[in-house]
MIVOBA-637030 format. One record per residue: x negated, y negated, z negated of N, C-alpha, C in turn; residue number from 0. Coordinates in steps of 0.2 Angstrom, whole numbers, plus 2048, in hexadecimal, padded with zeros to 3 digits. Layout:
MIVOBA-637030
 n.east n.north n.up ca.east ca.north ca.up c.east c.north c.up   i
      X       Y    Z       X        Y     Z      X       Y    Z NUM
...
//
This chain:
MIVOBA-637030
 n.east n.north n.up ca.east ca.north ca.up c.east c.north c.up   i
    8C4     824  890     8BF      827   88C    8C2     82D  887   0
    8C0     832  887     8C4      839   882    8C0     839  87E   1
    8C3     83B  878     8C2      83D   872    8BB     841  871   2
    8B9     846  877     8B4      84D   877    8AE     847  879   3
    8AE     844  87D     8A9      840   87F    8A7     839  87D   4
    8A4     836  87A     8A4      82F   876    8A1     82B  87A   5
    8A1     825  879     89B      822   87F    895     820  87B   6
    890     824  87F     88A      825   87E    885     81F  87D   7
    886     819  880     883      813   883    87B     815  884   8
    87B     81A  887     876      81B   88C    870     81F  88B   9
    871     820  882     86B      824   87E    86C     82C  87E  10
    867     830  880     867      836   880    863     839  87A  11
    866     83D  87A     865      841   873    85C     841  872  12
    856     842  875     850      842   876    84F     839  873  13
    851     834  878     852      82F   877    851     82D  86E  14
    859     82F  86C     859      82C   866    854     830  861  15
    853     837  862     84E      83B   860    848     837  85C  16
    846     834  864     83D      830   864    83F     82A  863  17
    846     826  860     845      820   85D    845     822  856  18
    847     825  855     847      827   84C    841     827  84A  19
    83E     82B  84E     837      82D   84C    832     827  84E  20
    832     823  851     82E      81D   851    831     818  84B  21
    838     819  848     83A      814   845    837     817  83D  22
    837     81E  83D     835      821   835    82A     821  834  23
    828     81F  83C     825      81F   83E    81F     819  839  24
    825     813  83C     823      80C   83A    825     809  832  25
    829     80E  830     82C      810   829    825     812  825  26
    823     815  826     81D      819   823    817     814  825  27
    817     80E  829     810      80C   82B    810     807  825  28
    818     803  823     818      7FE   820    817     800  816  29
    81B     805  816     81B      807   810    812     807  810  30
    80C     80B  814     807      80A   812    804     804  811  31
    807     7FF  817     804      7F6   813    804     7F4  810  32
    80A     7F6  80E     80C      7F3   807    80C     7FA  800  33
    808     7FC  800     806      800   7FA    803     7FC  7F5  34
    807     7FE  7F0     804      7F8   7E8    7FD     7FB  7E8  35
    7F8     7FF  7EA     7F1      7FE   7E7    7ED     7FC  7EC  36
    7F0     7F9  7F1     7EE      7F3   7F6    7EE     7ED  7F7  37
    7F1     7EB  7F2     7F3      7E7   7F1    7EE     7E3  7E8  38
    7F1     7E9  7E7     7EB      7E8   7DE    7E5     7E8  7DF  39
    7E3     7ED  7E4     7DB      7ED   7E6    7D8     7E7  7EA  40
    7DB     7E5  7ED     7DA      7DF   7F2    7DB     7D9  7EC  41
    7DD     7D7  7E7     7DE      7D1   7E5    7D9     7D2  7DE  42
    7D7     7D7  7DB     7D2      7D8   7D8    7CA     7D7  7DC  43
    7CB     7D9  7E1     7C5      7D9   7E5    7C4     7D2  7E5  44
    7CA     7CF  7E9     7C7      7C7   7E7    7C7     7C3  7E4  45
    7CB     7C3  7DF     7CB      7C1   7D7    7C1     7C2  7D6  46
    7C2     7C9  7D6     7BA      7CB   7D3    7B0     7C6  7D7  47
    7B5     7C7  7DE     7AF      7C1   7E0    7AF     7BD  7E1  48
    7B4     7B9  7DC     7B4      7B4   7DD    7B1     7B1  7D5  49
    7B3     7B6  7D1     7B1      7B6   7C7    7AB     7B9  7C8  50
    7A8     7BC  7CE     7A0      7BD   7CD    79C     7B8  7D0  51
    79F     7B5  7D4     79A      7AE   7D8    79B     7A8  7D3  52
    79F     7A7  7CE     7A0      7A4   7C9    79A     7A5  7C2  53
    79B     7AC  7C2     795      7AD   7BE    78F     7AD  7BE  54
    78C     7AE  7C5     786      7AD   7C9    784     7A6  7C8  55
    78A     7A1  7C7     787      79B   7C8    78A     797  7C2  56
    789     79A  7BC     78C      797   7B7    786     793  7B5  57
    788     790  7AF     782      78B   7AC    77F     78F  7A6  58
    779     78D  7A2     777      791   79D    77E     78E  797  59
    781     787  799     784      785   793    78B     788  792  60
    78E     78C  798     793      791   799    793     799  796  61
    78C     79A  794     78B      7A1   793    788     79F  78D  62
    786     79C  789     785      798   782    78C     79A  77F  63
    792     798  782     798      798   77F    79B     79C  77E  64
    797     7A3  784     79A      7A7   781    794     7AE  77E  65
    793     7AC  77B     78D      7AD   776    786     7B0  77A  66
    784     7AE  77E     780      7B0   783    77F     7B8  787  67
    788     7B7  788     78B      7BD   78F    78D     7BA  795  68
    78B     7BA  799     78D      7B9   7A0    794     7BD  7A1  69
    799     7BA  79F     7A0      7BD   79B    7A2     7BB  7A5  70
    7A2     7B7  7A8     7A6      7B6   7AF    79E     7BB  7B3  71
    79A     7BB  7B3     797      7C1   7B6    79B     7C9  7B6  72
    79B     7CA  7B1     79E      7D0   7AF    7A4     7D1  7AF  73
    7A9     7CD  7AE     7AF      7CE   7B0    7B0     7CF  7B8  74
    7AD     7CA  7B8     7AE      7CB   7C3    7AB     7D0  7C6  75
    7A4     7D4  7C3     7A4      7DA   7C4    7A8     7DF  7C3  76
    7AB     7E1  7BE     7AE      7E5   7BA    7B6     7E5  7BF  77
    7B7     7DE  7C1     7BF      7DD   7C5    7BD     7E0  7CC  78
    7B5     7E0  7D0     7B4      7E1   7D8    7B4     7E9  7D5  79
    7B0     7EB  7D0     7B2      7F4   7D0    7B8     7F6  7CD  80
    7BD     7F3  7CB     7C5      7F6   7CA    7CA     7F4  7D2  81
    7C6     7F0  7D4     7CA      7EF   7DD    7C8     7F2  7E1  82
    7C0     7F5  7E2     7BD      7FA   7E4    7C2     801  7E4  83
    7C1     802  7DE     7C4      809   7DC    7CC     808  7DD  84
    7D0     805  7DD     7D7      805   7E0    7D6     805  7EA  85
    7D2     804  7EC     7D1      801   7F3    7D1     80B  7F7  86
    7CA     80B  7F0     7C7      812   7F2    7CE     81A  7F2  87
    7D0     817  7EB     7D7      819   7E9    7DB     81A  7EF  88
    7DD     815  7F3     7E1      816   7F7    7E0     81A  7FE  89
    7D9     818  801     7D4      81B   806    7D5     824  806  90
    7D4     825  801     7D2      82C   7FB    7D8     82F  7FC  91
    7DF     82C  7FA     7E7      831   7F6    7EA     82A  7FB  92
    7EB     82D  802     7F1      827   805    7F6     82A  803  93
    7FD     825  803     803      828   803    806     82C  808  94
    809     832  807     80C      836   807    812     832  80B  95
    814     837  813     81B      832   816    820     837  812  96
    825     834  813     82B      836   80D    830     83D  810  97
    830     840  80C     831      846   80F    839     844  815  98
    83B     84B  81A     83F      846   81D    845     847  818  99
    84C     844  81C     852      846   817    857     84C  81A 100
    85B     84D  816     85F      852   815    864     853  819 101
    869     854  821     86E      853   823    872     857  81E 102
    879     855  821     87F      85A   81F    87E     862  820 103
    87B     860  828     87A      866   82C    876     86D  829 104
    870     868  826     86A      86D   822    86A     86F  81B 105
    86E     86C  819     86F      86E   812    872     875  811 106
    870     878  80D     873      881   80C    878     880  806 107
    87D     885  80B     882      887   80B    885     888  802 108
    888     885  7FD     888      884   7F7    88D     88B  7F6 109
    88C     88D  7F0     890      892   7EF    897     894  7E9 110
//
């Protein structure tokens, strides 16, 4: 083997090309599942109906207590429209894939 010539193990320039770009591909798909207002808005949503099916079926001597507000009605409403609005949030402003990066090669010439 010579110096001018490396061994390739069989990947041609195209090749590693379109593996990058499927792996920066799948890079990007994961960052969006795992986005924190996805995470927020899903666990508010069901936090929220589950403190509003609570309220729905509270007793008169639960809402007595608290001075006659259906305080788990309204709470678990107020948490399904803050889960909403992060879900909408996300639907609405997805993330941004990351700009690409910099080689040696592309970086201008410092002076």
């Amino acid at each position: 083997m010579s110096a001018q010539h490396p061994e390739r193990h069989g990947w041609s320039e195209e090749e590693v090309a379109r593996e990058v770009a499927e792996l920066e591909t799948k890079s990007a798909t994961a960052a969006r599942l795992f986005d924190i207002r996805r995470i927020i808005g899903g666990l508010f949503v069901v936090y929220g109906v589950i403190v509003t099916i609570t309220g729905l079926t509270d007793s008169d001597a639960a809402i007595d207590k608290a001075e006659g507000i259906n305080i788990n009605l309204w709470t678990g409403l107020g948490m399904l429209l803050l889960g909403l609005f992060f879900l909408a949030w996300l639907k609405l402003r997805p993330t941004a894939p990351p700009p690409p990066d910099i080689t040696a090669e592309e970086e201008p010439a410092q002076h």
